[in-house]
C-alpha positions as CSV (number, residue, x, y, z in Angstrom):
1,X,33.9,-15.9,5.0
2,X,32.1,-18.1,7.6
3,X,29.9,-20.7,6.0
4,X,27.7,-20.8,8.8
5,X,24.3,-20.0,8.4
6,X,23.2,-18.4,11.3
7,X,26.4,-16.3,11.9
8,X,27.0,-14.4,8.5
9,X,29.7,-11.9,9.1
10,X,30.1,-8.2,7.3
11,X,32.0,-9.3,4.5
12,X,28.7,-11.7,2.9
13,X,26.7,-8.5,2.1
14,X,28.7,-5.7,2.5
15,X,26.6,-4.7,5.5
16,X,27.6,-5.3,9.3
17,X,24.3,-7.0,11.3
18,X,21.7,-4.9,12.7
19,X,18.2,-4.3,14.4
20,X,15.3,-2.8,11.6
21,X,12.2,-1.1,12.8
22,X,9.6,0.3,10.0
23,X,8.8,4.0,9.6
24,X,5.9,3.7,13.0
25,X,8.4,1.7,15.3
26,X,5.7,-0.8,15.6
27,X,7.2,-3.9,13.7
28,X,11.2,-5.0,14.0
29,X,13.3,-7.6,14.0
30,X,16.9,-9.2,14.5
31,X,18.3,-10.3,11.2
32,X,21.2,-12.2,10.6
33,X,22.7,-10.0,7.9
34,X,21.4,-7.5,5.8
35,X,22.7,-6.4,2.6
36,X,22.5,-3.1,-0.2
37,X,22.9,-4.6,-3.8
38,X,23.4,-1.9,-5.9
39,X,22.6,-3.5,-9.5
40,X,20.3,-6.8,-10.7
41,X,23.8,-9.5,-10.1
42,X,24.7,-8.2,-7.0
43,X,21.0,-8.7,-5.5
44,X,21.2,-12.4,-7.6
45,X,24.4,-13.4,-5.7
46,X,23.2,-12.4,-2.4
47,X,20.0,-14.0,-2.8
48,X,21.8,-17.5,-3.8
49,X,24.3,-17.5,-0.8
50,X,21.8,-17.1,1.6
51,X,19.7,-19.6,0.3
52,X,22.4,-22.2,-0.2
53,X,23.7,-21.4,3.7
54,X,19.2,-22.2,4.5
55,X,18.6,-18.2,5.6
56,X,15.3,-16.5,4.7
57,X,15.0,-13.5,2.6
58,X,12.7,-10.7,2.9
59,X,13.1,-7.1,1.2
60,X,11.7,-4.4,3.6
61,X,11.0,-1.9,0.4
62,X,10.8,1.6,2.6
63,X,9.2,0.2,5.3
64,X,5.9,1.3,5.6
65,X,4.1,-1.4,6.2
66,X,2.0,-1.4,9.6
67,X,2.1,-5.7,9.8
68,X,5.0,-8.2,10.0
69,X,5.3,-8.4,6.3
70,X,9.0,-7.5,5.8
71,X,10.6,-8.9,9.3
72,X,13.1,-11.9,9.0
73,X,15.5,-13.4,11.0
74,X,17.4,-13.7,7.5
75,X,18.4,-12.0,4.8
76,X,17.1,-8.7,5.5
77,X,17.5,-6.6,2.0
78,X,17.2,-2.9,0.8
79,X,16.9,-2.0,-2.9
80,X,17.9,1.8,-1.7
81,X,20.7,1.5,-4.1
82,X,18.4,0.1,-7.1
83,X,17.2,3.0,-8.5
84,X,16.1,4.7,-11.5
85,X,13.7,4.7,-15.0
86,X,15.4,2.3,-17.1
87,X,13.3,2.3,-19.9
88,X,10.7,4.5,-20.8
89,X,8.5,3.7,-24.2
90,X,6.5,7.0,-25.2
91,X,4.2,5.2,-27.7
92,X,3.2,2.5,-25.6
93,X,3.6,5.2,-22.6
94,X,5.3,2.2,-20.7
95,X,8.2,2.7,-18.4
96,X,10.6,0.4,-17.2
97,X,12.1,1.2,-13.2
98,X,14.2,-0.3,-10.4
99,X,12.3,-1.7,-7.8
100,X,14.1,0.7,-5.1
101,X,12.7,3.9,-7.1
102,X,10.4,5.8,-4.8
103,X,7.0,6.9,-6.3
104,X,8.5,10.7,-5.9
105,X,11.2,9.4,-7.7
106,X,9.7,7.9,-11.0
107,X,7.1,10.9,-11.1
108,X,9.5,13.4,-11.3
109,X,11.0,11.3,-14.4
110,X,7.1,11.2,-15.4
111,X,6.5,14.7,-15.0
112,X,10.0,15.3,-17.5
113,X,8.8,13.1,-19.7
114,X,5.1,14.5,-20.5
115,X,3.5,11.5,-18.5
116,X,1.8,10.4,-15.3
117,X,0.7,7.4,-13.2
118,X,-2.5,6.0,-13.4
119,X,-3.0,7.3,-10.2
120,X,-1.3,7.5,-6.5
121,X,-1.7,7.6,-3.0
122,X,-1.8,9.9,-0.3
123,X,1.7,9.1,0.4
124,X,4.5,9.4,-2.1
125,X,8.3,8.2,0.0
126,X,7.8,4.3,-0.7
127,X,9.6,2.3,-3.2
128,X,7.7,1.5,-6.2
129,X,7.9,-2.4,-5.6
130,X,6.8,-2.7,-2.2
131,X,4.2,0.0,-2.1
132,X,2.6,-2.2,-5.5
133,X,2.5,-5.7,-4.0
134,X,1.3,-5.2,-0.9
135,X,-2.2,-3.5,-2.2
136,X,-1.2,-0.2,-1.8
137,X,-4.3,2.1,-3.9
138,X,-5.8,6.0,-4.4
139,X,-8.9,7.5,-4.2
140,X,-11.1,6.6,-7.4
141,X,-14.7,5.0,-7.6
142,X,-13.4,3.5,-11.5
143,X,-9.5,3.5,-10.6
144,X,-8.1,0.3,-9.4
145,X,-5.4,-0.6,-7.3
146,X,-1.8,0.8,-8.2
147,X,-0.2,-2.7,-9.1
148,X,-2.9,-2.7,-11.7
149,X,-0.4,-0.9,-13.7
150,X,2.4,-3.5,-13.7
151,X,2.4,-5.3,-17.1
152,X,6.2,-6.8,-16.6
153,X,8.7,-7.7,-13.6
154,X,11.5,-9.4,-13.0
155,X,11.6,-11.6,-10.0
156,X,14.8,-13.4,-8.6
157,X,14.0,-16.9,-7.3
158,X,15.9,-18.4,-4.7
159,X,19.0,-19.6,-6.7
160,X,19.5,-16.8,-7.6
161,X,17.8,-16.7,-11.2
162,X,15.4,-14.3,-12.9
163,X,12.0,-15.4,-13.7
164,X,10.4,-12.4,-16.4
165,X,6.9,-12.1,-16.3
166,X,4.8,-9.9,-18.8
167,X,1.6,-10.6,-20.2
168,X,2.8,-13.2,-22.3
169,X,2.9,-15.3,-18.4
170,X,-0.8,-14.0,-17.5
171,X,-0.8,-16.2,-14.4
172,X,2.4,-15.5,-12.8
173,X,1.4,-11.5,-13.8
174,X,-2.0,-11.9,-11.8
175,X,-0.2,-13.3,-9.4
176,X,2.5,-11.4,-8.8
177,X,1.1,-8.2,-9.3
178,X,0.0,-8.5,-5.2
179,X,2.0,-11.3,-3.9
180,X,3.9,-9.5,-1.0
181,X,7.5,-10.4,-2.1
182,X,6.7,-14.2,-1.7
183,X,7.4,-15.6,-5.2
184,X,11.0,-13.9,-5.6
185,X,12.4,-10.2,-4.6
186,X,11.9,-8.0,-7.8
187,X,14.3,-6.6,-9.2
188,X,12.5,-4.0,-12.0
189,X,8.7,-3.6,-13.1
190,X,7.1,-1.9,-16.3
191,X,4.7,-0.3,-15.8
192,X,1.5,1.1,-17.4
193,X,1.1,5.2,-17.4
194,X,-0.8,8.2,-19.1
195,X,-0.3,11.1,-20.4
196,X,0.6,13.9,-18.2
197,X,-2.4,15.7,-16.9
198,X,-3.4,18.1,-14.2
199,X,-5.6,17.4,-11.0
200,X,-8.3,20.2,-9.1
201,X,-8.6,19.7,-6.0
202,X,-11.6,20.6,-3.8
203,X,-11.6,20.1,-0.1
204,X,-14.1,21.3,2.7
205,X,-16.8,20.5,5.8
206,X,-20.0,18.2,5.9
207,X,-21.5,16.8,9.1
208,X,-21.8,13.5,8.5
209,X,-25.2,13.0,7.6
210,X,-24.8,15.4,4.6
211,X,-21.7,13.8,3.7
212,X,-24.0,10.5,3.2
213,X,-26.6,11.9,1.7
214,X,-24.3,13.5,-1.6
215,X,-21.7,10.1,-0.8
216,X,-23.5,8.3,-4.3
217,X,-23.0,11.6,-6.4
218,X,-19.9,12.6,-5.7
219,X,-18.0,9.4,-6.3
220,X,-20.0,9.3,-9.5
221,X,-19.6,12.7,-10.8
222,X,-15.4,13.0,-9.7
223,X,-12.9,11.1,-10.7
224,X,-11.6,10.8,-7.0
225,X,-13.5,11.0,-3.7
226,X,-12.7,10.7,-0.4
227,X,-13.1,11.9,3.1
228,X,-12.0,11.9,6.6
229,X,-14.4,11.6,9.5
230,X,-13.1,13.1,12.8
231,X,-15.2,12.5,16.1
232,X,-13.8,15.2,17.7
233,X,-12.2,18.7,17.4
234,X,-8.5,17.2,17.8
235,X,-9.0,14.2,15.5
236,X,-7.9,16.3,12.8
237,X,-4.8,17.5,13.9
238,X,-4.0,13.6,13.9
239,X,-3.1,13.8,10.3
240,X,-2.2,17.1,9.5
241,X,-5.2,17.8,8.2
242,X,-6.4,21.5,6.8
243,X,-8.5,23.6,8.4
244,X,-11.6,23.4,6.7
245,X,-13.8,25.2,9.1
246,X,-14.5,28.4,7.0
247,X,-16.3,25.7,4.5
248,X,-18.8,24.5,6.7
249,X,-21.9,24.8,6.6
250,X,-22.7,23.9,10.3
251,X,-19.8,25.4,11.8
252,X,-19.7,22.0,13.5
253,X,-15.8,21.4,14.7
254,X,-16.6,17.2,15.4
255,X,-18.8,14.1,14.1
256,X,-17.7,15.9,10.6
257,X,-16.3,14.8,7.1
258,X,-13.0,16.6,5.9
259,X,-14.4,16.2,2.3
260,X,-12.0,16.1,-0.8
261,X,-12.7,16.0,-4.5
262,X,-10.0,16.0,-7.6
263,X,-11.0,16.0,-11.2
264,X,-8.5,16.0,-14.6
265,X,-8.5,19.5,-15.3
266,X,-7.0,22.3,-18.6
267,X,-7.5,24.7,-15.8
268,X,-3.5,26.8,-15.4
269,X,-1.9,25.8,-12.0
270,X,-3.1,27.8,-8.9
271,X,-3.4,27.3,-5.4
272,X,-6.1,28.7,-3.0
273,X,-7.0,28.1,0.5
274,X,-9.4,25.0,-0.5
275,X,-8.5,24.5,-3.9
276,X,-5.9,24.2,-6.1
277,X,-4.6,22.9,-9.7
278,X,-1.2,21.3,-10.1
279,X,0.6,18.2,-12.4
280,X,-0.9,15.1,-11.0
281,X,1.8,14.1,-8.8
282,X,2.0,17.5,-7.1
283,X,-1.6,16.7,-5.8
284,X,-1.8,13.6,-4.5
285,X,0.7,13.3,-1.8
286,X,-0.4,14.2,2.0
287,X,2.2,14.8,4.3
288,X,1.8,12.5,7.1
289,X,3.5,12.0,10.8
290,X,4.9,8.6,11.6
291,X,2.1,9.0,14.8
292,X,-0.3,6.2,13.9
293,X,-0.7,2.4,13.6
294,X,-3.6,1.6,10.6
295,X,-6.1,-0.8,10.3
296,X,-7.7,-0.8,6.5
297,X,-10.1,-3.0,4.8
298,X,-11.5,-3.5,1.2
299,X,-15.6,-3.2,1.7
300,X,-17.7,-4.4,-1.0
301,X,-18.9,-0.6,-2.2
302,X,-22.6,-1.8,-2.0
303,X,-21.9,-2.0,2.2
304,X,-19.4,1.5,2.6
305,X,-22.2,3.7,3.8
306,X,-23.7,1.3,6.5
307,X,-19.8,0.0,6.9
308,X,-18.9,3.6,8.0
309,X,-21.8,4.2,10.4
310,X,-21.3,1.3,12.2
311,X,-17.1,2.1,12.7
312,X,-18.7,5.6,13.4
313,X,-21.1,4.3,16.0
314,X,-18.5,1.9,17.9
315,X,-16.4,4.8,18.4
316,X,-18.3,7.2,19.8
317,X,-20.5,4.6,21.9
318,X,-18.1,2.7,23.1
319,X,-14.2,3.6,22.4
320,X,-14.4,7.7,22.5
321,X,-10.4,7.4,23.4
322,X,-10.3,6.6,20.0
323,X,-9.8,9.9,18.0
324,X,-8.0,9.2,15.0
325,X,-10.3,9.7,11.8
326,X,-11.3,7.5,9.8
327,X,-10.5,7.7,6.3
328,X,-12.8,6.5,4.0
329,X,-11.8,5.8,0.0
330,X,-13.2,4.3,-3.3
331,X,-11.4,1.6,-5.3
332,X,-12.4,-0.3,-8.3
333,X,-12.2,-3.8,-8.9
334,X,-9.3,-5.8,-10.3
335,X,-8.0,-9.1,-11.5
336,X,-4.8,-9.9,-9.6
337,X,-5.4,-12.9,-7.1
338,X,-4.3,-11.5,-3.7
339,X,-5.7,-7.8,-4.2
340,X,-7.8,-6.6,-1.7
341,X,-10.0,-5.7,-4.7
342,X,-10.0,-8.8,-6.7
343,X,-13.3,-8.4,-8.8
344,X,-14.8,-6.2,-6.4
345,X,-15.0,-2.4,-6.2
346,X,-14.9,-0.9,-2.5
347,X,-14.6,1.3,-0.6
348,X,-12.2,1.2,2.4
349,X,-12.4,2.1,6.0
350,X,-9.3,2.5,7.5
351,X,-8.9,3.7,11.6
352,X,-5.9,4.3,13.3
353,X,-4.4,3.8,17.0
354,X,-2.4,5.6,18.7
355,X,1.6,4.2,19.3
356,X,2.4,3.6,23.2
357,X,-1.6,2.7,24.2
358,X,-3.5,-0.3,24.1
359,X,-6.0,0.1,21.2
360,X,-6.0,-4.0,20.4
361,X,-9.8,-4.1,21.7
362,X,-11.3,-1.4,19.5
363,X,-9.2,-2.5,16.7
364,X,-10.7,-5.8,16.9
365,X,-14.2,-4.5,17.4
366,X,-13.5,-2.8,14.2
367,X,-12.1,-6.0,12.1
368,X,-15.4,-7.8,13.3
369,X,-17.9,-5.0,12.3
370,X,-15.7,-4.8,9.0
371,X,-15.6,-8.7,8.4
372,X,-19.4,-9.0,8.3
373,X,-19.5,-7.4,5.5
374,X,-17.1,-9.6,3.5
375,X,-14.1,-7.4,4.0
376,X,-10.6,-8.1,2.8
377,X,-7.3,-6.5,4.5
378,X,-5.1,-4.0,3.0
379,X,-1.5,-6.4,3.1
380,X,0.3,-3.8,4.8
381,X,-1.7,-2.4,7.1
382,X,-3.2,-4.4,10.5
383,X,-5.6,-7.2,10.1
384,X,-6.0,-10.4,11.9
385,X,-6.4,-12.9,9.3
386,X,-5.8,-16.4,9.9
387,X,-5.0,-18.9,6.5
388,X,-8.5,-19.7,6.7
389,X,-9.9,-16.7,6.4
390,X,-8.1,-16.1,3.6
391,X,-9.3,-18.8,1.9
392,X,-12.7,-17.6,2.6
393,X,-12.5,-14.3,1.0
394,X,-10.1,-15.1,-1.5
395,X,-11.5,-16.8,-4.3
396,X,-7.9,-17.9,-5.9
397,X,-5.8,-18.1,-2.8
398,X,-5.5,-22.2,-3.7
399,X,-4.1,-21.2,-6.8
400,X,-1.9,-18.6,-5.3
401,X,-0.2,-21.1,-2.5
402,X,0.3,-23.5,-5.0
403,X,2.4,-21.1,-7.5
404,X,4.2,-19.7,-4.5
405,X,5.0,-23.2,-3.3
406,X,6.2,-24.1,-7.3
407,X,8.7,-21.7,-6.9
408,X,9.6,-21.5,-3.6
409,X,8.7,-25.2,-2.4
410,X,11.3,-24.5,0.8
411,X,9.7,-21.0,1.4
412,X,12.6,-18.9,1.7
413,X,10.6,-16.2,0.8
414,X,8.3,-16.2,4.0
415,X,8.4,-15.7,7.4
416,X,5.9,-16.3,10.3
417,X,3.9,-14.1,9.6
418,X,3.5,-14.6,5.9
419,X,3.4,-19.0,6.3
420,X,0.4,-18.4,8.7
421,X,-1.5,-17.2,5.1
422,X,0.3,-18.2,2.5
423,X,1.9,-21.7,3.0
């Protein structure tokens, strides 16, 4: 076994060397060994000899994060072969998983066991751990973000040890709950869920201007609301998106809203053409090409409709290459420090360029309409933050650095990207 640190060799981790790229191809990196624990020791040991030999470790979760976030020229880490419900407590309806489970994963265990998540995404492949601390969220005008839901996790510092936190550590739980790996890899998280229920889901056509003028009502009235704006006949095929057309009141085919609704329902499972009633889980997902590289922020909700009309305007006006939709979400507030929702509910605009072009300038044009408005980032998706802005919109990013630097004061848990905001 070689002891240097910048030459590990196949027998360290189990895992020869090699090149990573996330799901879009947009982010990769050269890391100097990667490994597969397969239980809670074997990530503990790998974590401590790479440490002691001064290498960086990141865990890249399933990779679909659109920014740097999992990239190291370290210890590059997979929890693919940590999976599984542990635990799951049917009076407290707590569960306990693996930080590699997939959210298709521990919903099918869910679904077994007569419960449900709080809520989900639109996509339903990433592991559980990384999908939670990076600000992943649903659809839902009183639902907040999914990490929310963590009440307990396990995180493995540098040497190697486990640090538990569970609402009996409120700090380090706030904290962690969004922290983007950087105060230990976890290794298991318990999490909050519901009883199982069943979702109707309602989908169809506005132009845009009806779509603002019900926007108020219908995220009151449903439990989830949401829609996609396409500028142009083709921007829905971007996504995969139904063919609502027969729905529309206009029989406009661009400038309109692919409009969606969901409500808990008793209603028996069916599925029509534009509506349908299935167990939670079996709703939410959207199946999605790997054709896009995303740009979402966290809009105080007061600002979403004139938000979305000025994104709207800039594309049309001035960037009509750009004809991705825009998808358009509510979120309620939260508590934990680094959410993009920390005490405020939003909604968020997200847009999309297309891999292989240059879309930097409209992106940018898009962060600076979104920033006036006191925007925050979605962690995983793009953004150009700088450390100072996000002490500017981060009202406990002070106290954040300074935990992250208690327990990691060598910051073996960053890399460039992630010192530039956190150190």
């Amino acid at each position: 076994m070689t002891t240097s640190s910048h030459n590990m060799q196949v027998n360290d981790f189990g895992i020869e060397h090699a090149h990573w790229r996330n799901w879009v191809g947009n982010q990769s990196c050269v890391r100097a060994a990667r490994g597969a624990p397969q239980s809670e020791d074997e990530l503990c040991a790998m974590i401590a000899a790479a440490t002691g030999r001064g290498l960086n470790v990141r865990v890249a979760g399933s990779g679909h994060s659109f920014t740097p976030v999992a990239l190291t020229s370290g210890l590059h880490l997979t929890l693919s072969g940590m999976k599984g419900v542990k635990h799951v407590d049917r009076e407290k309806r707590r569960v306990t998983a693996a930080a590699g489970t997939t959210i298709n994963e521990l919903v099918k265990v869910l679904k077994a066991e007569g419960l449900s998540m709080l809520n989900q995404g639109d996509i339903d492949s990433q592991a559980i751990a990384g999908a939670f601390i990076t600000g992943t969220h649903g659809t839902g005008a009183a639902l907040p973000v999914l990490a929310d839901c963590i009440v307990g996790m396990k995180l493995v510092q540098p040497d190697g040890s486990i640090l538990v936190v569970d609402e009996t550590t409120p700090d380090l739980l706030l904290a962690g709950r969004v922290s983007l790996g950087t105060l230990g890899a976890i290794s298991e998280m318990t999490l909050q869920v519901t009883d199982s229920y069943r979702l109707k889901e309602r989908i169809w056509r506005e132009d845009f201007e009806s779509a603002m003028e019900m926007h108020d009502e219908l995220a009151e009235k449903h439990r989830h609301f949401s829609f996609f704006w396409c500028p142009y006949e083709e921007s829905r095929h971007c996504y995969c998106l139904p063919d609502t057309s027969a729905t529309s009141k206009t029989g406009r085919t661009s400038d309109v809203c692919e409009m969606k609704v969901m409500d808990i329902t008793e209603e028996a499972p069916f599925e029509g053409e534009f509506d349908k009633v299935a167990y939670s889980s079996d709703v939410y997902p959207i199946e999605y090409i790997p054709n896009f590289h995303e740009l979402e922020y966290a809009v105080p909700r007061q600002h979403g409709k004139d938000a979305v009309r000025a994104v709207r305007k800039i594309m049309l006006d001035e960037f009509p290459e750009a004809i991705f939709p825009i998808e358009y979400r509510f979120t309620a507030g939260d508590e934990a420090w680094m959410s993009p929702f920390h005490r405020q509910d939003s909604v968020t605009v997200s847009v999309s360029g297309e891999p292989g072009k240059d879309y930097w300038d409209y992106l940018r044009a898009v962060d600076k309409i979104l920033r006036g408005y006191g925007a925050r980032p979605h962690w995983g998706k793009l953004h150009f933050l700088t450390g100072e802005d996000v002490e500017a919109v981060y009202p406990r990013a002070q106290d954040f650095r300074a935990l992250r630097r208690k327990l990691d004061p060598q910051g073996f848990y960053l890399n460039d990207h992630l010192s530039q905001l956190f150190r």
